[in-house]
N, C-alpha and C positions, 0 to 999 in steps of 0.2 A: 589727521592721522597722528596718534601718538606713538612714540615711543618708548622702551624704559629708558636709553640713556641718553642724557643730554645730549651729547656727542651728536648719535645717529640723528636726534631731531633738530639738531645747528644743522648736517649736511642735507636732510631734506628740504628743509626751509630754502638754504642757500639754490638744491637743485630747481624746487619750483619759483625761486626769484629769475632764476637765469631763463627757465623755459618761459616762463613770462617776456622777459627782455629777447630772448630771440623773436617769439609770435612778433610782438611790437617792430621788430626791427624787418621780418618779413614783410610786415604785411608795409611798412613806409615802402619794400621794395618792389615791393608789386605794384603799389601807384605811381610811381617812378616811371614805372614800364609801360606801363598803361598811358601814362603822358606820353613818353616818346612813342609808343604806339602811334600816337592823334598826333603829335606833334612836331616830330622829332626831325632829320634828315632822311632817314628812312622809311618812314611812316607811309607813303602810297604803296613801297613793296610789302610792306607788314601786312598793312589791309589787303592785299590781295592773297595775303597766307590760306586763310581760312576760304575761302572759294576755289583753290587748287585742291587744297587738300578736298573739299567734299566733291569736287567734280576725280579725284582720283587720278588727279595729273602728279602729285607729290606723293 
């Protein structure tokens, strides 16, 4: 995308740097979770989330 003025295409640039850097920093959090998922202290109640919820206890 261009723009006419400088300006507006420093702040686009800058906006899709940053939405770059959040996706990336998403997505490290979702594997994070996805660990403690499997791994974590928690992790037998977690796994049983998903089977309450389809049997419609939660």
């Amino acid at each position: 995308m261009k723009f006419d003025r400088s300006a507006s295409q420093v702040a686009y640039q800058e906006y899709l740097q940053q939405l770059k850097e959040f996706q990336q920093r998403l997505k490290l959090l979702e594997q994070k979770i996805e660990e403690q998922a499997k791994d974590g202290i928690h992790a037998p109640m977690i796994q049983t989330l998903p089977n309450l919820l389809k049997n419609g206890l939660l």
